[in-house]
N, C-alpha and C positions, 0 to 999 in steps of 0.2 A: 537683725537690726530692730531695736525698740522703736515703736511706734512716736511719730512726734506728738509731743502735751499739748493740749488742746489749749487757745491761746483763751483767757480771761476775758471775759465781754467784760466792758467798764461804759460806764454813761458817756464820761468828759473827760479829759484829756490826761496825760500823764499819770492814770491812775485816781485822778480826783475827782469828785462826787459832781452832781449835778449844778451844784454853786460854782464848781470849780475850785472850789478850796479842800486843801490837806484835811478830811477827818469828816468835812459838810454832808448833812445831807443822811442818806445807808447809808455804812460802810457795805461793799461787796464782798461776797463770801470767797473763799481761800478755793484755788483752784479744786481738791481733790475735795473736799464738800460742797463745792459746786457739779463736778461731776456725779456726785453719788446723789444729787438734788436732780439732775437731768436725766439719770438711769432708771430712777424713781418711776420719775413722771413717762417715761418712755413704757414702765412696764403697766400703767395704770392706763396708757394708752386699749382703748377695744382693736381686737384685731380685724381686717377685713373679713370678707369672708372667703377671699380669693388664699389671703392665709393661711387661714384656719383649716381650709380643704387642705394646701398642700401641705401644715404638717402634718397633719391627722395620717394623711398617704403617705406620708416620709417613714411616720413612725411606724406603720402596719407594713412599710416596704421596709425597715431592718428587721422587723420577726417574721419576714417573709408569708405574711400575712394577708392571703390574696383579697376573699372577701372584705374584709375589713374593709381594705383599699377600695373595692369599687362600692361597697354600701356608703362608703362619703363619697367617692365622683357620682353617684347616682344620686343622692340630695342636692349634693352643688349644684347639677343640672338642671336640676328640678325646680331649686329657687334661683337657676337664671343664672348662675355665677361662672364669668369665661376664665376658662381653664387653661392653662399657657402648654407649648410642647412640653416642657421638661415631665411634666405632671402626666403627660401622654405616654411618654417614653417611660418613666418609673412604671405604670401600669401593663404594659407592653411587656416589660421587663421580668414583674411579676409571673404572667399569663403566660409567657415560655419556661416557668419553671424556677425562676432566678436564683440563685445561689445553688440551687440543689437542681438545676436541671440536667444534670448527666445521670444523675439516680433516678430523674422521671423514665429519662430514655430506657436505662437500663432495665426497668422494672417493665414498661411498656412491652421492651420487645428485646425479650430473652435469647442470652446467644445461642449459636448452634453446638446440635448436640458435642461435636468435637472437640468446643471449647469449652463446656460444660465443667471440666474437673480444673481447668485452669481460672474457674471465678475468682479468685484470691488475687491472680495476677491483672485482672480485667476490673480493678478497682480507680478511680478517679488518681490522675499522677500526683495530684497538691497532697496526700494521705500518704501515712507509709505501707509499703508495699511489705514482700518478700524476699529473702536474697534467697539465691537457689540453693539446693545442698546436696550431699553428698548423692542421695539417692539417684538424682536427675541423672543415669544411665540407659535413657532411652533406646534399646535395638532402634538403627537407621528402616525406613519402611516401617514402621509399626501401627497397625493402626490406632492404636490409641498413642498416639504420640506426645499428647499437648497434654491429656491428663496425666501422662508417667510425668512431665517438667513440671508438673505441676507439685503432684507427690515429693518430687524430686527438692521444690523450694521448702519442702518441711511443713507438714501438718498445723505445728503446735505457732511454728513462725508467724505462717499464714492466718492462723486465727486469731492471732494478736493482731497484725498488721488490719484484720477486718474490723475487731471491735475499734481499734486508733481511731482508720475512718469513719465508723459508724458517730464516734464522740463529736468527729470534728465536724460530719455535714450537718447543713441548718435543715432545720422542719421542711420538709414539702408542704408545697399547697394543697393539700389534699382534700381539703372541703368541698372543689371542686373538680369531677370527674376531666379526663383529657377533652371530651368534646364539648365540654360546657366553656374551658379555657381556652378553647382556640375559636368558640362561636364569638366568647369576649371580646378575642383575639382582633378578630377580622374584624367588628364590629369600630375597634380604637382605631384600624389600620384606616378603615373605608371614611371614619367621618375627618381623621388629618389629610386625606386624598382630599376629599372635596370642601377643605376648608378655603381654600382660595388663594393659598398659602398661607393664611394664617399661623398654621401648624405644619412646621416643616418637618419631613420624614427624612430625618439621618441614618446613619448605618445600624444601630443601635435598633432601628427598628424593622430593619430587613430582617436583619441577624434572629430576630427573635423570630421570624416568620419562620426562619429557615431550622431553628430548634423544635417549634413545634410542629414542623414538618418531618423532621427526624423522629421527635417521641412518639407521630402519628404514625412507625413505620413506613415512612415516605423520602426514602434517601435521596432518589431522585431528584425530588422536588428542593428539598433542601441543598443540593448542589444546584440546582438552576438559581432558585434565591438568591445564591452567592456571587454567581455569576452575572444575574438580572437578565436570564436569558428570553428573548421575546418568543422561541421557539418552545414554551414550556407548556409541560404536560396539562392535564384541563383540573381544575379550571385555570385558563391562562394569568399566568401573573406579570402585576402592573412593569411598564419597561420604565417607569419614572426612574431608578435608580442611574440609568445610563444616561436619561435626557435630562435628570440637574447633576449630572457631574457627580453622583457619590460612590466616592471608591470603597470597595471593600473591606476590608481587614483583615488579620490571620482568624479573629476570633467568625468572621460571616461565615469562614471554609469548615470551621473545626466540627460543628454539627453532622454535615455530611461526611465527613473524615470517619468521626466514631462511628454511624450509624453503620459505614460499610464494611469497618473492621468490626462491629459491631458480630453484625450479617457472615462475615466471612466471606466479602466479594472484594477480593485481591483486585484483578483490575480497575475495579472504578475505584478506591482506596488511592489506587497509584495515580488516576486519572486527574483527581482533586490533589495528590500531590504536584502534577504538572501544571494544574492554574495556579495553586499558590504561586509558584514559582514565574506563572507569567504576569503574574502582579507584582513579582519584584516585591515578594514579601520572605521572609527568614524564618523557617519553622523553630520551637523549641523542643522543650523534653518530652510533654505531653504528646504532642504531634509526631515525633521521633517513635514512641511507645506506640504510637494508632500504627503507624507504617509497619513497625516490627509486628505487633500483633494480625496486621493487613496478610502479613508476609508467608506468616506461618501457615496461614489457611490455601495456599497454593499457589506460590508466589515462584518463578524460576530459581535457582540458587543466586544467578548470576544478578539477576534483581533485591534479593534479601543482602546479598553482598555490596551491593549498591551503599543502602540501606544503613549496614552495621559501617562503610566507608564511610560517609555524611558523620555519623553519631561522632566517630574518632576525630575529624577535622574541624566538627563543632562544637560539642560538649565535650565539658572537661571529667564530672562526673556523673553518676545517674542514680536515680533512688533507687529506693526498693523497691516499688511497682515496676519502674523500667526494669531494672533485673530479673525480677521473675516473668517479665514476659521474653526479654533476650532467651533465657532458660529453654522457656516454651518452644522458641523459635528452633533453637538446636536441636529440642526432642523432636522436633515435626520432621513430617516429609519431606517439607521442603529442606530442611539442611542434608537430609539425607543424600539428594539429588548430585550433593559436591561430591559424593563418592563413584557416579555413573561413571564406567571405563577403567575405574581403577583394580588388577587382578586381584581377585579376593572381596572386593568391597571394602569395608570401614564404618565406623561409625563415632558418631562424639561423644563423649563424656563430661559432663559437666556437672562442676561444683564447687565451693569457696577453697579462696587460695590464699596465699600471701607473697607479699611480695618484699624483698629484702634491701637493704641500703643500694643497691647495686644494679637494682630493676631487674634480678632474676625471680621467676616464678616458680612458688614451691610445689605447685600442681603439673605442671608441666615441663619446667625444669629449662622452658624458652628467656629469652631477656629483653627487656621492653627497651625501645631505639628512643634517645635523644629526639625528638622529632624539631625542625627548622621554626623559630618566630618569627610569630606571625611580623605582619609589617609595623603593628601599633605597637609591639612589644617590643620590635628592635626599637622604633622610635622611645618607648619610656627608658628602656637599658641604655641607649645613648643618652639622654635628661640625665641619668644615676649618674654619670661616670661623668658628664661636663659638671655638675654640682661639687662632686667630691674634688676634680683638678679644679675648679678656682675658686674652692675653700682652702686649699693645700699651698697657691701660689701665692709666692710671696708678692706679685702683685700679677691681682684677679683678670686684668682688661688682657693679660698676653693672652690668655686662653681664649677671653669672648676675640679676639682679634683672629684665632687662628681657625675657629669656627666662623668666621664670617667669611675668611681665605678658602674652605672650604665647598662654601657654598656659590662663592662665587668661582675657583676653577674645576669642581667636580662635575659631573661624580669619580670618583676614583673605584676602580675596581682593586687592585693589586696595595695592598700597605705591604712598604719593605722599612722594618726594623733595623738602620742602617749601623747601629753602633753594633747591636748584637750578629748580623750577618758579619761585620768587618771584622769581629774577636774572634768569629766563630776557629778549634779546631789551633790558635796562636797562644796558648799556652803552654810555652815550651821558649830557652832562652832568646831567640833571635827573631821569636814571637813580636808580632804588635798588629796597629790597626791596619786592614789589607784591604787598601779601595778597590783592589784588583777582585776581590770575593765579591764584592757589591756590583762592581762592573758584568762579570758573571750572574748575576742572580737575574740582575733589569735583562741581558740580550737572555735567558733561558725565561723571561716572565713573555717578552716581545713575542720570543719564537713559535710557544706554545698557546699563550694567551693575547693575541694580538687586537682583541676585542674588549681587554681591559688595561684601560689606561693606571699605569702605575704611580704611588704614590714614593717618595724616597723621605725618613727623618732623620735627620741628624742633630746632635747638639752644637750649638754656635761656636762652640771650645773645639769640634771634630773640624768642623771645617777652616781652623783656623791653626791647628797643630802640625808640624813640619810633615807630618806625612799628606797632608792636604796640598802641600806646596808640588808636588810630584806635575807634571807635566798630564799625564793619565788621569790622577787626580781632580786636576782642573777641568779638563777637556769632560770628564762625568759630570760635573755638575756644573759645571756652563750648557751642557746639551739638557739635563732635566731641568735645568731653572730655567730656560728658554722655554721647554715645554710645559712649564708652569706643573711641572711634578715633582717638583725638591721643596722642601719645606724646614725652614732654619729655627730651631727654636732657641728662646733665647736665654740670655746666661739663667743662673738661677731656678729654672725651668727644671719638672721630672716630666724627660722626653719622652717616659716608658704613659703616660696619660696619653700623650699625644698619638702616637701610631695605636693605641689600643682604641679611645674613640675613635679615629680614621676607620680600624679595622670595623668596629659596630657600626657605622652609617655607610659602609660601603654595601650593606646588605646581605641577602642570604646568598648571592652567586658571589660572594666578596672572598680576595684570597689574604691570606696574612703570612709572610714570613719574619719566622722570629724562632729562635729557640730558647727566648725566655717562659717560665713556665710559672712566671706573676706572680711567684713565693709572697712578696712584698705586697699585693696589692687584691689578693683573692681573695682575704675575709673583711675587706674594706666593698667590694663589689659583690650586689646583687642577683651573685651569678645563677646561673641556670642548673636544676638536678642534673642528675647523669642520668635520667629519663624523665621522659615526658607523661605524668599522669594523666593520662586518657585511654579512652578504646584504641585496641592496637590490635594487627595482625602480625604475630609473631615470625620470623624467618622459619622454626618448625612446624608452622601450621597452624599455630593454635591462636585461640582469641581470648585478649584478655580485657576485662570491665573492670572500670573504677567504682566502689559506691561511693554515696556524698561521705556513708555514717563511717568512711576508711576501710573500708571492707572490698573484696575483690572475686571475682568470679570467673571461674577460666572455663574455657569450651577446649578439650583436646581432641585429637585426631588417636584413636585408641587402634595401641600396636604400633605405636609409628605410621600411619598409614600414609600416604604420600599424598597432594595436592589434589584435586578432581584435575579430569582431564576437561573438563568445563573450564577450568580457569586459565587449562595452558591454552583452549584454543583461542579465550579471550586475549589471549596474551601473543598470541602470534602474527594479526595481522598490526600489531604495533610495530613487532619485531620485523615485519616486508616491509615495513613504511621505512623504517630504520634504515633496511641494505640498503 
């Protein structure tokens, strides 16, 4: 929306001069040379000094330009000039490293040696990573595990993927050493503490407590931060965050996240994944990559499998950084662990695959499953299909009518396609429509499904054709119209819209009979592939990764090797629940 034109200041009335007469007087200037007469003056304006501090900060805070920024807050000071939060929080922001504070951390406090050969893959997620390749043949148990995934995502890959990031991260601060930016630090923190509220401390500024608590080599404390635990390590930190009410964020946890995956301390990794989650917050890809890379340093199988579970049901696909640390994870020990109990051992193999029209894999030779839509997605695929039937009908209100019928006696579990059950198998002379087939379908839908209520369609011309007249006949759809489970559509109507949106809002436990097979109606519908591109666990074992760049990575089970006996015995006390 264009902004409204600024209305024409006039002296007198109707546009007339100060006489009041047509032409008397000035004339006043034409709206847009009046505005460029007021932009003028606007810039000829002195600026305060409260401005002039904050953009001077503003500007030295996009070159990420630390001192800069505090050698003007240290003059504005100095001449007296009150400085608002935002201008607290920009410096704050700064002093933890800002844009480039995962490379302070990194550079701070270097991973362990284990993960040493996997640097390439342990680069910031927003850059491009590595995809793994073919070398990544890690022997299960090895102790260099994480370096072979690493070799494995390709030398020459990996050094592209490093210079990428190197182009894209901004300047560190590096003028100032880590302990002079966190003396800063505390110093911004302690004078909005005892401003009186003046300066109110948002999350924004926990969060940066809590990064440069991380690049201090202090994960610890960086997770208390996030938490605003009053139980924290010394020196104790303020409980203000709990007694004004500021919640969190993904970004307060993420600090302590990396530094542990960092570290290689698999539990508290996992620890800080279980408060995100009791904050009722939703990790993303970055987060997903700290957890896998968490994983690899000694993580059960049964937990890294957790893990690559979450990625499939969340993400659709993953970069290159995610991928070569998936890589890593397969070379390490911990994937190795899926093979304890099985005769012989086993181990994975991993490296780029493809994948064909058909969702089979050319590295493994397994086939990627359709996987169920989600709730929002059946919801937008029912939008598709009500837009196209009443753009299609010859008059539009039958359909919103039969959608409102819908909602008012559903849900329906069961859609029966009643014209195509009643042909079904009558092509033959003495052939025709068979309510007795229909009759049959509803008491075999009752019998077996008696927790979903059925839907019956017919066209308004079936119900009204002499085979409707049958005694039988009637007696069916006098009992489903009773039960508000017959649904009549009407002339002129394509009845095949009807039971087909029925079938999409009846959901993913929803059943359809029909042996129509939508000839007519499939390249008009937004239908679903014949698989679901995401992280999947194949029925032979193997795992397969989407990248965003189209590219695919498989982890196989080398020799065929069967299942861990880890996962059957996870799998068994489901199966007692069951009997």
């Amino acid at each position: 929306m264009q902004p409204a034109a600024k209305k024409p200041r006039v002296d007198g009335m109707d546009g007339k001069g100060k006489d009041g007469a047509n032409g008397g007087g000035n004339a006043e200037p034409h709206p847009p040379q009046q505005q460029q007469q007021q932009q003028q003056r606007k810039k000829q304006r002195p600026l305060t000094p409260e401005k002039q501090a904050r953009a001077a900060i503003h500007m030295a805070a996009k070159a990420n330009d630390l001192p800069a920024a505090l050698a003007v807050f240290d003059r504005a000071k100095a001449e007296g000039v009150k400085l608002g939060t935002e201008l607290y929080v920009s410096l704050l922001y700064l002093c933890s490293g800002g844009d480039a504070w995962e490379q302070q951390l990194r550079q701070a406090r270097p991973p362990p040696p284990a993960q040493q050969g996997a640097r390439g893959a342990e680069r910031h997620d927003a850059g491009a990573g590595a995809a793994a390749g073919e070398q990544g043949q890690a022997a299960a148990g090895s102790g260099d595990a994480v370096a072979a995934a690493a070799a494995g995502a390709g030398a020459e890959l990996q050094q592209q993927a490093q210079q990428a990031q190197e182009a894209q991260e901004a300047p560190c601060a590096e003028q100032l050493d880590g302990a002079a930016r966190r003396a800063r630090a505390q110093q911004l923190f302690e004078e909005m503490r005892q401003s009186g509220g003046r300066l109110a401390l948002n999350e924004m500024c926990y969060t940066a407590q809590a990064r440069l608590a991380a690049a201090d080599g202090d994960a610890d404390r960086a997770f208390a931060v996030a938490q605003a635990s009053r139980a924290a390590p010394s020196p104790p930190l303020p409980p203000e965050m709990v007694a004004a009410g500021v919640a969190p964020k993904l970004r307060s946890f993420t600090p302590a996240l990396i530094a542990y995956a960092e570290a290689g301390e698999c539990a508290k990794a996992f620890e800080v994944d279980a408060a995100i989650a009791a904050h009722q917050l939703d990790l993303g890809e970055p987060e997903f990559g700290r957890l896998v890379q968490a994983a690899a340093a000694g993580a059960s199988w049964a937990a890294a499998l957790g893990v690559l579970r979450r990625i499939g049901a969340e993400l659709t696909t993953l970069q290159p950084a995610s991928l070569a640390r998936v890589a890593a994870l397969f070379a390490s020990p911990t994937a190795a662990r899926a093979f304890e109990g099985v005769p012989g051992g086993g181990r994975w193999e991993v490296g780029p695959a493809a994948v064909d029209g058909a969702g089979r894999c050319s590295r493994c030779g397994g086939r990627l499953a359709a996987l169920d839509l989600s709730g929002e997605e059946l919801r937008q695929f029912a939008q598709g299909i009500a837009a196209i039937a009443e753009r299609q009908e010859r008059r539009p209100n039958d359909f919103k009518q039969f959608k409102c019928w819908l909602e008012e006696h559903g849900p329906f579990g069961a859609v029966v396609d009643g014209a195509n059950v009643a042909l079904y198998g009558q092509n033959f002379d003495s052939g025709g429509f068979n309510f007795g087939q229909i009759r049959a379908v509803c008491d075999h839908l009752a019998s077996r499904h008696p927790d979903l209520k059925p839907l019956l369609l017919l066209n308004v011309g079936r119900t009204k054709a002499a085979q409707a007249r049958a005694p039988a006949a009637q007696a069916l759809m006098r009992e489903l119209g009773e039960a508000k489970s017959f649904y009549v559509t009407p002339a002129g109507s394509n009845d095949d819209w009807y039971w087909i949106y029925a079938a999409v809002t009846a959901g993913e436990r929803g059943l359809l009979v029909s042996n129509d097979e939508m000839r007519d109606h499939i390249f008009q519908l937004d239908y679903p592939a014949p698989y679901t591109t995401c992280a999947q666990e194949l029925e032979c074992g193997s795992w397969v990764f989407p990248g965003a760049d189209g590219s695919w990575l498989c982890a196989r089970r080398a020799s065929g090797a069967a299942p861990a006996a880890a996962e059957a015995a996870e799998a068994r006390p489901a199966a007692a629940e069951a009997d």
